[in-house]
C-alpha positions as CSV (number, residue, x, y, z in Angstrom):
1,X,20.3,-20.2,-28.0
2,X,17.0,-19.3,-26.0
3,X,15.7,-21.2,-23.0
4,X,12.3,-20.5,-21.5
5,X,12.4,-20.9,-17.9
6,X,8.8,-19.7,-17.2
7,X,10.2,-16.2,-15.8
8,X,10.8,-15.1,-19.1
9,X,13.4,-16.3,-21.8
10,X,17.1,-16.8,-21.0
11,X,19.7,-14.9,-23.5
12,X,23.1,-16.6,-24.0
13,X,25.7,-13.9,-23.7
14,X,27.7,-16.0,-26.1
15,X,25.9,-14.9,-28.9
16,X,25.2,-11.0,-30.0
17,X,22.1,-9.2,-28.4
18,X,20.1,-7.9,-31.1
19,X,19.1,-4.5,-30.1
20,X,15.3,-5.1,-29.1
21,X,17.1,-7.4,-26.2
22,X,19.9,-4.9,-25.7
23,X,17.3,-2.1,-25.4
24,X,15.5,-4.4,-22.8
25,X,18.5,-5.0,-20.5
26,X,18.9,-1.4,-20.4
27,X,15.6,-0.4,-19.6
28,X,15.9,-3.4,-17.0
29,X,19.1,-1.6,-15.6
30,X,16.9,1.8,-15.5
31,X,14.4,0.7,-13.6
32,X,16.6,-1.1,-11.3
33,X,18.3,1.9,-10.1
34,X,15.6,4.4,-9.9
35,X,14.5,5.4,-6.7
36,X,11.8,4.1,-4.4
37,X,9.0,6.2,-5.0
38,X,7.9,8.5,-2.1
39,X,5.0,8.2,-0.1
40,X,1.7,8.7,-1.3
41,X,1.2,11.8,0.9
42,X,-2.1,13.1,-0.5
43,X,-4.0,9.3,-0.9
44,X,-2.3,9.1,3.2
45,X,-3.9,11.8,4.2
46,X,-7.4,11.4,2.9
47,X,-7.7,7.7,4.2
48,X,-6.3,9.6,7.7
49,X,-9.1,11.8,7.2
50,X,-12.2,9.4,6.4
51,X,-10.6,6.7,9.2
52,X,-11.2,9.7,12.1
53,X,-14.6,9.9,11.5
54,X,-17.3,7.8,12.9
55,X,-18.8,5.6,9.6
56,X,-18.7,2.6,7.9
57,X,-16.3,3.8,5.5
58,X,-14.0,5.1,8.3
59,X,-14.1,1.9,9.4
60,X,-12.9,0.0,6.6
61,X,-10.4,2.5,5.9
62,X,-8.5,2.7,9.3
63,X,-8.9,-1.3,9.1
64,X,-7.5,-1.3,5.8
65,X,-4.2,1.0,7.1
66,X,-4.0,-1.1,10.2
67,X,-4.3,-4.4,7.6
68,X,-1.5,-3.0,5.4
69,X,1.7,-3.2,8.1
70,X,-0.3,-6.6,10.0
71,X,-1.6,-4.5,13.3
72,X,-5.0,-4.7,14.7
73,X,-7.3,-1.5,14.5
74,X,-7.4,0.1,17.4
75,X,-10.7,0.4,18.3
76,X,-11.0,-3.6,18.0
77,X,-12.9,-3.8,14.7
78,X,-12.0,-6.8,13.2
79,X,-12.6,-6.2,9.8
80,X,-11.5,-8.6,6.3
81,X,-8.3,-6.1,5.5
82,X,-8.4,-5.4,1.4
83,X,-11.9,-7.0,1.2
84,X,-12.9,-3.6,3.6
85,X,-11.8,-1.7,-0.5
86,X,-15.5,-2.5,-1.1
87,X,-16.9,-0.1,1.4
88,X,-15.3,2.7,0.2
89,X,-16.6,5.4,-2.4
90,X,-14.3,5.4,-5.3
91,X,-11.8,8.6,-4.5
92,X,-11.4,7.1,-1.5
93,X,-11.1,3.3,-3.0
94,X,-8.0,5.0,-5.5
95,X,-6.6,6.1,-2.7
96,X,-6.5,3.0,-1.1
97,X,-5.3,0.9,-4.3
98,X,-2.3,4.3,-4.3
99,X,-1.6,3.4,-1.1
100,X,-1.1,-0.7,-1.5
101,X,0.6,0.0,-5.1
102,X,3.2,2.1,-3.2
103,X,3.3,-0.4,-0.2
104,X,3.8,-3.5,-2.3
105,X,7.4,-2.4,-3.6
106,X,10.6,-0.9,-1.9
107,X,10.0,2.4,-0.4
108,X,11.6,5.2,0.1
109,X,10.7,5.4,3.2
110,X,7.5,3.5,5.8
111,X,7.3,6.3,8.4
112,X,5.1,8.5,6.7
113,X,2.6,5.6,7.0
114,X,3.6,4.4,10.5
115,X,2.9,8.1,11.7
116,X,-0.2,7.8,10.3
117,X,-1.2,4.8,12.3
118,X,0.2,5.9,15.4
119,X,-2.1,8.9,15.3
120,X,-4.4,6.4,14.6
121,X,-4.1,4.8,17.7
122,X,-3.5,7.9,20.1
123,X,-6.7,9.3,18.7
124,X,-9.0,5.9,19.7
125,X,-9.1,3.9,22.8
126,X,-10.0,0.3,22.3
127,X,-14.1,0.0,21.3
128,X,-16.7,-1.4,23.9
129,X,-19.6,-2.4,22.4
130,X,-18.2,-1.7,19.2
131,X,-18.4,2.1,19.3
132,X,-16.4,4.1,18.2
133,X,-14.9,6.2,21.4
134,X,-12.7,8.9,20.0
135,X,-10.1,10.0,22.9
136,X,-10.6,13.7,24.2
């Protein structure tokens, strides 16, 4: 007997699984107990790269990082967090979308990305004017 619950069909264990649904729990069970991914060093990097420099794509990407973990950019930009994707030229945009696909599930580890943003924020003091002041 098969219920539909709206998250998918429910399998009495009652009955036999053929083996398309025993096939399916096991490939359930796999990617249950695979690892989280690592960081996306490379895609990190780049956006690290294009957020030091002093453009409107900069911009958007060092808003977008700062959007990601829910912190403010640093030099006071308040930009629309995944809407700032737009600005950005398409290796850069892939990045990005790398980036939030790694983000949006478990993790191997956040500090790759939190170092990130702290150098970030050492290298900017907060913007007057909105300029962008890079620190000496």
């Amino acid at each position: 007997m098969k219920h539909d619950t709206g998250n998918g069909p429910i399998i009495d264990l009652a009955r036999e699984q053929t083996p398309a649904q025993q096939a399916e729990v096991l490939a359930q069970i796999r990617q249950a107990l695979r690892p989280p991914p690592a960081a996306p060093a490379e895609a990190i990097h780049l956006l690290y790269e294009t957020a030091c420099a002093d453009t409107g794509g900069s911009q958007a990407a060092r808003n977008f990082l700062f959007w990601l973990v829910g912190q403010s950019d640093p030099t006071g930009y308040a930009g629309d967090g995944g809407l700032e994707l737009r600005r950005l030229d398409r290796e850069r945009k892939q990045a990005a979308l790398e980036i939030l696909r790694w983000w949006s599930g478990p993790t191997k580890s956040d500090q790759p990305l939190y170092d990130t943003l702290a150098k970030l924020r050492d290298q900017f003091s907060p913007a007057d004017d909105d300029d962008l002041k890079p620190n000496p």
